[in-house]
C-alpha positions as CSV (number, residue, x, y, z in Angstrom):
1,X,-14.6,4.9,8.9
2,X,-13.5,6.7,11.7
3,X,-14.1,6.6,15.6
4,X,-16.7,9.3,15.3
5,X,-20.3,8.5,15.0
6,X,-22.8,8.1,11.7
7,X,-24.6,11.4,12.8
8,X,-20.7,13.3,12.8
9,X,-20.0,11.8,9.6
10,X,-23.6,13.0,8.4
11,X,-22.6,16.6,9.3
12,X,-19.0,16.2,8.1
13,X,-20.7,15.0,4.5
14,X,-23.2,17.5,4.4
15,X,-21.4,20.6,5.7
16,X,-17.9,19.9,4.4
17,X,-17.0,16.8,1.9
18,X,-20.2,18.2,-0.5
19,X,-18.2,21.7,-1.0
20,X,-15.1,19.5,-1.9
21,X,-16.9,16.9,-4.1
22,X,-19.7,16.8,-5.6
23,X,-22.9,15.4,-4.3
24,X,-21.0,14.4,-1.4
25,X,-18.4,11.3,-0.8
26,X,-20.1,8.5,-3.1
27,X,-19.6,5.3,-0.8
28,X,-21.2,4.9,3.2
29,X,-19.2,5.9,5.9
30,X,-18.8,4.0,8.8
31,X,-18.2,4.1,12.3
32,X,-15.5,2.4,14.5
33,X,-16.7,3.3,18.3
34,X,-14.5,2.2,20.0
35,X,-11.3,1.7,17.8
36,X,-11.4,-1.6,16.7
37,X,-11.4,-2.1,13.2
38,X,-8.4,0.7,13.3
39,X,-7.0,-1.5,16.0
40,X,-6.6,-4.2,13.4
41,X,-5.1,-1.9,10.6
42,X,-3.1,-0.1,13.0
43,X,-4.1,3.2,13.1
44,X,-5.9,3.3,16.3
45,X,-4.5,5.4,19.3
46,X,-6.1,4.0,22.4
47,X,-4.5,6.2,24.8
48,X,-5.7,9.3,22.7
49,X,-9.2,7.3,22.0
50,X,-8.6,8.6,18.1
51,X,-7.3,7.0,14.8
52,X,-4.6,8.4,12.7
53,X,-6.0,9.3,8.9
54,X,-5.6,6.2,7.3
55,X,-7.3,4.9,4.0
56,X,-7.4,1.5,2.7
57,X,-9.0,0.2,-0.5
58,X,-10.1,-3.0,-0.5
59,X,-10.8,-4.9,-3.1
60,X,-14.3,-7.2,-3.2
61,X,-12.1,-10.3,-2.8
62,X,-11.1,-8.4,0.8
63,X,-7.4,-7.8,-0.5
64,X,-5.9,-4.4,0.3
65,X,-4.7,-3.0,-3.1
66,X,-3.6,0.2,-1.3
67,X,-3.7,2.3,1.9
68,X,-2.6,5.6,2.9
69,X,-1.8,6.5,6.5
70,X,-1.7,10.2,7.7
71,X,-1.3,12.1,10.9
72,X,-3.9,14.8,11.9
73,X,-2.3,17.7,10.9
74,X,-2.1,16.4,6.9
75,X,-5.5,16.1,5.1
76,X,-6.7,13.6,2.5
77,X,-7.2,14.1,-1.0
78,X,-10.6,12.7,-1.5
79,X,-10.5,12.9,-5.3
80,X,-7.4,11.3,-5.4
81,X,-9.0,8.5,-3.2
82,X,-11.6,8.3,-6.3
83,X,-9.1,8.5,-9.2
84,X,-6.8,5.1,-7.6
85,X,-10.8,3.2,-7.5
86,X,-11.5,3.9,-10.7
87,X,-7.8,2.8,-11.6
88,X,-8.3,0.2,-9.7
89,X,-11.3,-1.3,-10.9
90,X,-10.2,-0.8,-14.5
91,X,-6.8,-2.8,-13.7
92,X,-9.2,-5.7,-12.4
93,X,-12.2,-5.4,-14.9
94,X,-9.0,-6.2,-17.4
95,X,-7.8,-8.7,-15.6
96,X,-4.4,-7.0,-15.6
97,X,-4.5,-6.2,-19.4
98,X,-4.0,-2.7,-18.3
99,X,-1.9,-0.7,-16.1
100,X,-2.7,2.9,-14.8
101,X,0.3,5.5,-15.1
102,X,1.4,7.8,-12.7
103,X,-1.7,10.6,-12.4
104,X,-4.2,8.5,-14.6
105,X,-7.8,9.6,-15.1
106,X,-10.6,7.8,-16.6
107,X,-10.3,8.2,-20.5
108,X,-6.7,8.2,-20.5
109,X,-3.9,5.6,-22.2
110,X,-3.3,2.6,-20.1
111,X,-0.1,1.0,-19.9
112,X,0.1,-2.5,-21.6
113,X,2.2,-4.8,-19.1
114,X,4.1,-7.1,-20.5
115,X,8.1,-8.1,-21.8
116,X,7.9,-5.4,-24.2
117,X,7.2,-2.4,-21.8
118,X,10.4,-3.4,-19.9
119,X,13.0,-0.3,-19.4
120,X,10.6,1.6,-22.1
121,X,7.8,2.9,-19.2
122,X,9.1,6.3,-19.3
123,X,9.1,7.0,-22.8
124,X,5.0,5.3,-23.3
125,X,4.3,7.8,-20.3
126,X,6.1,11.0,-21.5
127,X,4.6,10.4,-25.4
128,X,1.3,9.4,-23.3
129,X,1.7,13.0,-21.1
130,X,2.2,15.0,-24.4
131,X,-1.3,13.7,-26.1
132,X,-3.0,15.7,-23.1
């Protein structure tokens, strides 16, 4: 979502995200004429009539699990946007049963949370990092 309109984010899909990932970004883009929605997350700057880069994942309940804020001049990592929603969904398809290391991807260990994980994180992600 951004303060530019559907037919900018069209172009911007078409012309430049489908280059960086394939078939294009895989959820709708929306637009915020007018700031408001970035208003409420605070990224909206109304004397500039633009919004600082943030991202926000939401999950369907309408929690924020994350965000990401960025000035202009740094750019998003779209597939790293795609690789924290997969983590998150499988954290909430498993109810929790499973926690995503540092750098997950689909296909990878999960972490098991729990007492016996305590101060031994490290060493289940380093034996985890040497199976890849």
């Amino acid at each position: 979502m951004s303060v530019d309109s559907v037919f900018v984010h069209k172009m911007w899909n078409d012309v430049e995200l489908s280059k960086m990932v394939k078939g294009g970004v895989p959820f709708p883009m929306l637009s915020d004429g007018g700031g408001k929605v970035g208003e409420a997350f605070g990224v909206y700057d109304g004397d500039a009539g633009v919004e600082n880069r943030g991202r926000f994942l939401i999950d369907p309940d309408g929690i924020v699990q994350g965000y990401e804020v960025l000035t202009p001049p740094v750019g998003r990592n779209v597939a790293e946007t795609l690789r924290q929603i997969q983590a998150f969904q499988l954290v909430r398809e498993t109810k929790g049963a499973q926690a995503t290391p540092s750098g997950w991807r689909p296909g990878k260990d999960t972490l098991k949370p729990g007492p016996d994980l305590v101060g031994k994180v490290w060493e289940v992600w380093t034996v985890d990092k040497a199976h890849e």
